[in-house]
N, C-alpha and C positions, 0 to 999 in steps of 0.2 A: 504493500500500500504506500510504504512512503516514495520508493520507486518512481512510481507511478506519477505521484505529485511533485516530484521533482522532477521525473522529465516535462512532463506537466508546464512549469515553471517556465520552457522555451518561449512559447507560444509557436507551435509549430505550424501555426496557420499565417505565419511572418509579422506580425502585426506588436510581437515579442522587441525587447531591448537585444535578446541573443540568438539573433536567428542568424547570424554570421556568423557564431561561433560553434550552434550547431549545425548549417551546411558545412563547415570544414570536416566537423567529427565526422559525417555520415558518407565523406565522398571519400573516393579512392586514394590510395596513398599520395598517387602520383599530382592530385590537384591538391594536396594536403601540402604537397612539397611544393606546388605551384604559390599555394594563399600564402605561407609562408615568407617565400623568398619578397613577394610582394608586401608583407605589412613590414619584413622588416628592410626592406626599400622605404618603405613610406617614414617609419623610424628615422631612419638616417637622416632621411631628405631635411623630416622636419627639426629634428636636432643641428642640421649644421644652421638651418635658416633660422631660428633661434641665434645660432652662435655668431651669425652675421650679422643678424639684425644688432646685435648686443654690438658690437663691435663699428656696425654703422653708425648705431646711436653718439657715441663716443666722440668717433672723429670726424664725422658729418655738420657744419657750420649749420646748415640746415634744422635738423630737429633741435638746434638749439635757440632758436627764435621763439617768442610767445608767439602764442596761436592768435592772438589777435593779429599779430603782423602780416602771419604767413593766408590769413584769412583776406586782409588789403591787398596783399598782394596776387591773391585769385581772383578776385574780382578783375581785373586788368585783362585776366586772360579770355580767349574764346573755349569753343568746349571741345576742341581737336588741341590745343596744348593743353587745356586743363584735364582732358583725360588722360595726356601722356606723364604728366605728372605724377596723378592720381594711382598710375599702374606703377611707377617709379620708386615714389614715398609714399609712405602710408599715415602720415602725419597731415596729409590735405583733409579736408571733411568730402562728406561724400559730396557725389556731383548735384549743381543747383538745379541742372532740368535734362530730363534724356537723352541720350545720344540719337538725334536725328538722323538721317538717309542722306540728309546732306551733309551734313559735318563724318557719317559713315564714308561718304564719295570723297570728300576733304582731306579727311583722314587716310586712305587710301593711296589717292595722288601723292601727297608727303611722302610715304613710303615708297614710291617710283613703282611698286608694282605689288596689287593683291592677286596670289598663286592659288586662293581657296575658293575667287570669284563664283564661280560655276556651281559650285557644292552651297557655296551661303544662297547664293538664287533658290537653287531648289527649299533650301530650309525656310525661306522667308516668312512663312507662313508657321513656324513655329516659336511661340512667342517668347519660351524660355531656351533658348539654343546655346545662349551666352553664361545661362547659369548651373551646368551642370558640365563635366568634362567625362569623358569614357578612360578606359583601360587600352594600351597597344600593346599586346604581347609581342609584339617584334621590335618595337623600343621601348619598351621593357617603362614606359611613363605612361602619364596621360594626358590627353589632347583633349583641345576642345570637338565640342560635336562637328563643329564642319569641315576637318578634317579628316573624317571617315564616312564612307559611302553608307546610302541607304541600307546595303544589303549588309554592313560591317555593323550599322549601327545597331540592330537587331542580331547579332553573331552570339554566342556566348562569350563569355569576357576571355575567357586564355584562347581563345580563336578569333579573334577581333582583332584586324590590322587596320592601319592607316592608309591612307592614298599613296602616301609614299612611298610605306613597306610595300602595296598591293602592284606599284607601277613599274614599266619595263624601258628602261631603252634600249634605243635602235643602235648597236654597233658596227653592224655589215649588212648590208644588203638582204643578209638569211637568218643572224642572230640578233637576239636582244638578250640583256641580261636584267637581273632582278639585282634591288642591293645585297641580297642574303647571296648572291651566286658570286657577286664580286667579293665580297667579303671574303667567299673562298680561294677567288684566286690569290695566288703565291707570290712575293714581292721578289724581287732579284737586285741587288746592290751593283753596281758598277764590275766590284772585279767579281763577284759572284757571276754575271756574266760571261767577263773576259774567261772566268774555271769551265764554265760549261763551254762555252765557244771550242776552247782548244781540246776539252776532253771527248765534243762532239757530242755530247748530252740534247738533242733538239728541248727549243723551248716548246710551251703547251698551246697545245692550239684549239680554241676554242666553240671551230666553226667546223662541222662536219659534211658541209655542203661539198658535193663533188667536183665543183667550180671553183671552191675557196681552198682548198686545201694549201693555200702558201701563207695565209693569211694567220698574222700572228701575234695575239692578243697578250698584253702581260699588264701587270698594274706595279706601278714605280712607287717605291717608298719616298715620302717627304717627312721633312724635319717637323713641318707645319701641318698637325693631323686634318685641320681644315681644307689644305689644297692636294686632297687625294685625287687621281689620275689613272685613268687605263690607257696606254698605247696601242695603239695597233701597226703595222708594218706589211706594206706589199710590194712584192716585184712587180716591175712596169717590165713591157719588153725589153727585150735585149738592144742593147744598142751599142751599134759599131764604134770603136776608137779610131777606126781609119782617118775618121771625118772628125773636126771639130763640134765640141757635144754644144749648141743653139737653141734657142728658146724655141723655134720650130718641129727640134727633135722632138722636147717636151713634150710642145702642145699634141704632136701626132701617137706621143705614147702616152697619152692620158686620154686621147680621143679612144683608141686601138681596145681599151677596156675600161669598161663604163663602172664606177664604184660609188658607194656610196660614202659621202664624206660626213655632211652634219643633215638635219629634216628639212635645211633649207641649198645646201650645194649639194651634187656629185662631179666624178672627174670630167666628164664630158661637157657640162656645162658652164658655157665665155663667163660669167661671171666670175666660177673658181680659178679658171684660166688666168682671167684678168685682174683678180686679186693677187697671184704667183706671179706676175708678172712685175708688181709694182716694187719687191725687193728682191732683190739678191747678193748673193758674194759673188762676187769677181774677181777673175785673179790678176788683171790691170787694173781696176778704179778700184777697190775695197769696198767694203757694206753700203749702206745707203745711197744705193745707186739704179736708176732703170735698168731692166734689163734689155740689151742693144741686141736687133736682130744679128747673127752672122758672129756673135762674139763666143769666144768661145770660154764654157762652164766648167768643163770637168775640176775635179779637183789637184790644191797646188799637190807637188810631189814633196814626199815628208810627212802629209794629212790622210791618214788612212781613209777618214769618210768626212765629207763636210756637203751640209747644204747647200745647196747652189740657190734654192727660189726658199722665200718660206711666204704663206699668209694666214690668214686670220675671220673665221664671218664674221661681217659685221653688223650682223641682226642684236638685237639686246634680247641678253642674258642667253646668250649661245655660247659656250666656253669651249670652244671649238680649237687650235689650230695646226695646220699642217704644211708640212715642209717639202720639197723635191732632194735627194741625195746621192751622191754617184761613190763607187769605193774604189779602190785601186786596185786590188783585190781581183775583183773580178768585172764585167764589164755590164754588171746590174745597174738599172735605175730603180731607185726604191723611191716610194712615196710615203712617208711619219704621218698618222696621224694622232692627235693628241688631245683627250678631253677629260677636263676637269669637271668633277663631281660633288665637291665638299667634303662633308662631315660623315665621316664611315658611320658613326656613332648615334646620328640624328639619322633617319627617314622625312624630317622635315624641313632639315636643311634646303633654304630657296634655290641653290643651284644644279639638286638635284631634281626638286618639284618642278624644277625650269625644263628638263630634256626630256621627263617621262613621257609615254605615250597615252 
């Protein structure tokens, strides 16, 4: 009987103060192990922000104003600074009147660019969207609701990703990859390289297409975890030394096979051309220079591989760019391509929400 009354006690109809601590008892180990590593995330989080706040307190000019001052001095403001403040310090009073559509459009603009536009349209009609935020089990935090799709928002919580986590880009013509697949790929250091090169280790190639098979994918370690990077690298035709290597060579072995570069260039197309076209190295004028029909590229002798052309999209927030390079080596033209992705660690990082598909 007392059994009884004590499970009793739950309110197992949810309506209980402990209904989260009796869904963790009742589920399998493996989500036991899941709620866990999550409250004691959430532990953490909130003890350091505690120990900042404490610490902001301190040496922050700011929360040492009387409140009447910092009250004058909100009035001055419109309601696109006074909410960015507000999100900042917490020593402001709440806001004097709701954040309107237009001060939302304001607000916006300021920030050169909203990534969630299309997912808040659809929410619009939900009145409280801004006051509750979801679970990402693949970044392992949580987001607000309009960065996760309809079908996510309704997911169970350890299977609930973000748009982020959920999105692919486009690397080749035939592959995309997910953040959780780049994650896997392998980083290789310079002379970790140069070891594989000479013991003839092939690096990994990530397209299995019958077309691509030269085409070869790796991801470069940075000092800066923010500016992570996947390369890719292709053979362009062969091209003869007989003849002095000319920006016509190029253009006809970037016409010869058609690639895909970024969602807005491929090789074939006069734009990417005429982007390559606008720098290169030369081995009479030096860098920052046109490149002159009839002159000749190859590279100087002493320089095992140097770029001959390099460019760049210049659409915004395309972090795209790609180079033309010849070796001594052998009598390959290779085309670099190189795009930057941000933060391994965030799936919300804007530069990655910038190339998804």
């Amino acid at each position: 009987m007392t059994l009884t009354t004590s499970y009793s006690a739950f309110h197992v109809d949810g309506s209980g103060p402990h209904e989260d601590l009796l869904t963790t008892l009742i589920r399998p180990v493996e989500s036991l192990f899941a709620r866990c590593t999550v409250y004691f995330r959430e532990w953490r989080n909130e003890r350091t922000a505690k120990r900042h706040y404490l610490e902001n307190t301190q040496s922050n000019r700011l929360y040492r104003l009387p409140q009447e001052l910092i009250d004058l001095i909100t009035t001055q403001l419109d309601e696109v600074d006074y909410s960015s403040l507000q999100a900042a310090c917490c020593c402001t009073p709440p806001p004097r009147i709701p954040f309107s559509a237009q001060g939302r459009a304001q607000f916006v603009a300021r920030l050169h660019r909203d990534f969630l536009t299309r997912t808040e349209a659809r929410e619009a009609a939900t009145p409280q969207r801004w006051l509750t935020k979801l679970f990402c089990s693949s970044c392992m935090e949580c987001h607000a609701r309009s960065c996760f799709s309809p079908v996510n928002i309704i997911a169970p919580t350890f299977e609930r990703i973000c748009i982020g986590a959920a999105g692919r880009i486009r690397i080749c013509e035939h592959a995309t990859l997910t953040l959780e697949e780049i994650r896997k790929i392998p980083t290789f250091t310079f002379l970790q390289r140069v070891w594989r090169l000479v013991s003839g280790i092939p690096d990994p190639v990530y397209c299995g297409h019958p077309n691509h098979r030269q085409g070869i994918f790796s991801r470069a370690p940075e000092v800066d975890p923010t500016r992570n990077r996947i390369s890719r690298i292709e053979y362009l035709p062969r091209v003869s030394y007989d003849r002095p290597l000319t920006a016509q060579m190029i253009r006809e072995a970037l016409t010869k096979r058609i690639m895909y570069i970024c969602p807005h260039l491929t090789s074939d197309s006069e734009r990417a051309i005429s982007l390559l076209m606008q720098w290169s190295w030369l081995v009479e004028k030096g860098p920052d220079t046109r490149m002159q029909e009839g002159v000749d590229l190859r590279p100087q002798y002493g320089r095992m591989w140097q770029s001959n052309a390099i460019g760049k999209c210049l659409e915004r927030d395309c972090f795209i760019k790609f180079a033309i390079g010849g070796s001594l080596l052998d009598q390959n033209l290779n085309i670099w391509i190189d795009r930057e992705y941000g933060d391994l660690k965030s799936a919300q990082d804007p530069r990655w929400l910038a190339q998804i598909e």
